[in-house]
N, C-alpha and C positions, 0 to 999 in steps of 0.2 A: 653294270653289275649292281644288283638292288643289295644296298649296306641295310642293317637292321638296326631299329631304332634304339639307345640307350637302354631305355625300359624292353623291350625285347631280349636285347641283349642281356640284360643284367639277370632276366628270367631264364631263358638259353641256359647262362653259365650257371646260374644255384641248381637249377635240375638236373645238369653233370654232374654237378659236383654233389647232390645229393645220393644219385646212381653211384657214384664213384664209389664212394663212403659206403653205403648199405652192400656194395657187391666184393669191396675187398677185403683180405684175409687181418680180421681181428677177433678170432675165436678167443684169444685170452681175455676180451674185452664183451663176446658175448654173456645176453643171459637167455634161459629158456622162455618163451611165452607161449600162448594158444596159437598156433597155424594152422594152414589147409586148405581146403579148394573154396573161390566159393564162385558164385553168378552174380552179372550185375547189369541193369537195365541205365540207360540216362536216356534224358530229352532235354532240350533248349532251344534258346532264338539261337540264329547264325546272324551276323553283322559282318557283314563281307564288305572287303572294299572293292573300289575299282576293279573290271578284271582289262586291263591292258595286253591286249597284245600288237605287236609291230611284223612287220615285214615286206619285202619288197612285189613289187606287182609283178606277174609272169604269166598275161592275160594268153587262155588257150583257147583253141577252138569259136564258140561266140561270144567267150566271154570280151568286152570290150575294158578299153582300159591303157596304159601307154607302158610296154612295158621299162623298167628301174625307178618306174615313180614308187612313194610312199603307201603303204598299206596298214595303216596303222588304226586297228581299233577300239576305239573306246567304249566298254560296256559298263551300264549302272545295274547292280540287280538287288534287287528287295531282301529286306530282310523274313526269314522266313524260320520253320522248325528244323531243326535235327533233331536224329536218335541217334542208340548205338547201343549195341549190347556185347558185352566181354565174359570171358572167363578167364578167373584166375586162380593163385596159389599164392597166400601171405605166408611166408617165412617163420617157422617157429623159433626164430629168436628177436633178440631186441639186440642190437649195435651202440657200442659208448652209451648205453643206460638209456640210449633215447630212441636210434633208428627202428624203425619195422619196415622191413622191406620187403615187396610184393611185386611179380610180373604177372603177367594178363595178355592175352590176346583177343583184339578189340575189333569191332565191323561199325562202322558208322554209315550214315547215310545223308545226305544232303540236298534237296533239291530248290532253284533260286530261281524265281520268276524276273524278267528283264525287263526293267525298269526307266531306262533311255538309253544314250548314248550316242555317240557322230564316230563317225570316218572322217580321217584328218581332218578334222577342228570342224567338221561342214555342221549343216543342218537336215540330220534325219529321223525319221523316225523309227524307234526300235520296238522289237517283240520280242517271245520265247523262253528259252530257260537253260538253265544250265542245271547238270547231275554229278556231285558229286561222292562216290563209293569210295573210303576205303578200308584195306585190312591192316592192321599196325601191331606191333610188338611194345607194351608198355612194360613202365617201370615205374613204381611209387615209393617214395619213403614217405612215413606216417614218422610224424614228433612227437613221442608219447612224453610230454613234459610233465606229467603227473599222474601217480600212480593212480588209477581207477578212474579215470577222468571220462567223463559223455564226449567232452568236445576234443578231436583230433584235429589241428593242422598237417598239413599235405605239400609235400610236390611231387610232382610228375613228369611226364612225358613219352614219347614214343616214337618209333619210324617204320615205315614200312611202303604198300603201294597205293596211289590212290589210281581210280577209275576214271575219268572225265568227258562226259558226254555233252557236248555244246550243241544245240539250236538256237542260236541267235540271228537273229533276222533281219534285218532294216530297208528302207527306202525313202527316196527324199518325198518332200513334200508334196510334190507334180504325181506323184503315181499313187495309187490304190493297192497294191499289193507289193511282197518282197520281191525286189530287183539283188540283191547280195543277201548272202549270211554265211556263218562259221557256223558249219553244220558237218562235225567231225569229233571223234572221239579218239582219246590219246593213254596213256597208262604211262606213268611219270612216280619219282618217289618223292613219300609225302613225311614230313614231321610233326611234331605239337607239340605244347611244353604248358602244363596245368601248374594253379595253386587253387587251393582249397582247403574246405574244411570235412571233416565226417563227425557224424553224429551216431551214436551208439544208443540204440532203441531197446538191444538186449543183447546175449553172447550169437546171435544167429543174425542178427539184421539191424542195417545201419544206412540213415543215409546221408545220402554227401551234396554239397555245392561247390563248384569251382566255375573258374574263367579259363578258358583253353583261347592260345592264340597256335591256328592250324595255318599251314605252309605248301602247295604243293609247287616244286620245282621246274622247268624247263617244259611246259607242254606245248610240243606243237600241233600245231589246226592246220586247217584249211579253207581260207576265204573262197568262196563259189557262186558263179553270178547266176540265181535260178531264176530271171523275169520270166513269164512265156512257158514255162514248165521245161527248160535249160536247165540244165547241168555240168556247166561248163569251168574246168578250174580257172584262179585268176593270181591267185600268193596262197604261197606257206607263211603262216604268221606265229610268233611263238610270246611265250607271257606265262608268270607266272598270276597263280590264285593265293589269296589270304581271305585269313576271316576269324576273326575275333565270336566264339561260342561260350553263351552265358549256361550253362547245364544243371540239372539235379538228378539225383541216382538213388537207385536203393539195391542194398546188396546184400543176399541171403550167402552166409556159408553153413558150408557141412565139417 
């Protein structure tokens, strides 16, 4: 079971406990502010880590292989861009003199060129890419520590589904073309949990930076031996994805 690191953790817990705060009943405690809908655009690097997946071999048809041996893959993939565009609606009040709190529904997009990798610890060589879609339901609290201030601090975060489309490819050394790959796609649910900052350009558009560490949970694949123009199954392999996303945004409301 993958535990999350201190510092994930500690971010995790302030962006509930953010949510918490901006979504429960303290209207004695509200004040009125500017709310309303508004659009918002972001792009960034993605910094993924490892994408690990394991599972046992269950070689069918031509695929060769022994079957209850190890199936365990190891992909490296590049860092590359994300986007994502959302719409949302900022709350017209303010919470304990400081929350503003805002939901949005978000589409991101991801795509990670492959970078190496081995099959049980071996030596081969890897290609292809991974796509990651998804659609998520966010939540923002804005710390308005000073009245009229350019600069806003932020947390975030969100849940919803991601998409995951794998072409990863490999073969050892001895060959010319791909003998395996995890060439399957999966729909799994995904989280994120942001800090940042926003920047206020005028009453209509503002923009923002943050760090998003993104999560998606339990996806299973399918390892398949294609040498020869085969398509033959060989394991179900499963593994979760992470990726640390450095982003900027600009957001018009009405």
């Amino acid at each position: 079971m993958h535990v999350l690191s201190p510092r994930r953790l500690a971010l995790f817990t302030a962006t509930g406990l953010a949510a918490f705060i901006a979504t429960s009943p303290a209207a004695a405690q509200a004040q009125d502010v500017d709310g309303g809908i508004y659009v918002t655009g972001r792009v960034g690097a993605a910094l993924p880590s490892d994408f690990n997946l394991e599972g046992v071999q269950d070689p069918q048809g031509a695929s060769p292989g022994a079957a209850g041996a190890p199936a365990n893959v190891e992909t490296q993939l590049d860092s590359d861009v994300t986007f994502s565009g959302a719409i949302g609606y900022k709350l017209p009040t303010r919470l304990f003199g400081v929350i503003e709190p805002s939901f949005e529904i978000e589409y991101t997009n991801t795509s990670l060129d492959v970078d190496g990798g081995s099959f049980n610890g071996g030596n081969q060589t890897f290609l292809g890419d991974l796509d990651v879609e998804t659609f998520t339901v966010n939540y923002q609290a804005d710390f308005a520590l000073s009245e009229g201030s350019v600069v806003t601090p932020f947390l975030a975060g969100g849940r919803g589904i991601a998409d995951v489309e794998s072409n990863i490819l490999y073969f050892p050394a001895s060959a010319s073309a791909p003998t395996f790959g995890v060439i399957a796609d999966d729909t799994a649910f995904t989280y994120h949990t942001d800090a940042g900052v926003r920047f206020d350009l005028s009453d209509t558009i503002a923009l923002d930076a943050r760090i998003r560490y993104q999560r998606v949970d339990g996806l299973d694949l399918e390892r398949r031996f294609v040498a020869g123009g085969n398509d033959a199954f060989n394991a179900n392999v499963s593994g979760d994805f992470e990726t640390v996303n450095l982003l900027a945004g600009v957001r018009f409301s009405f």
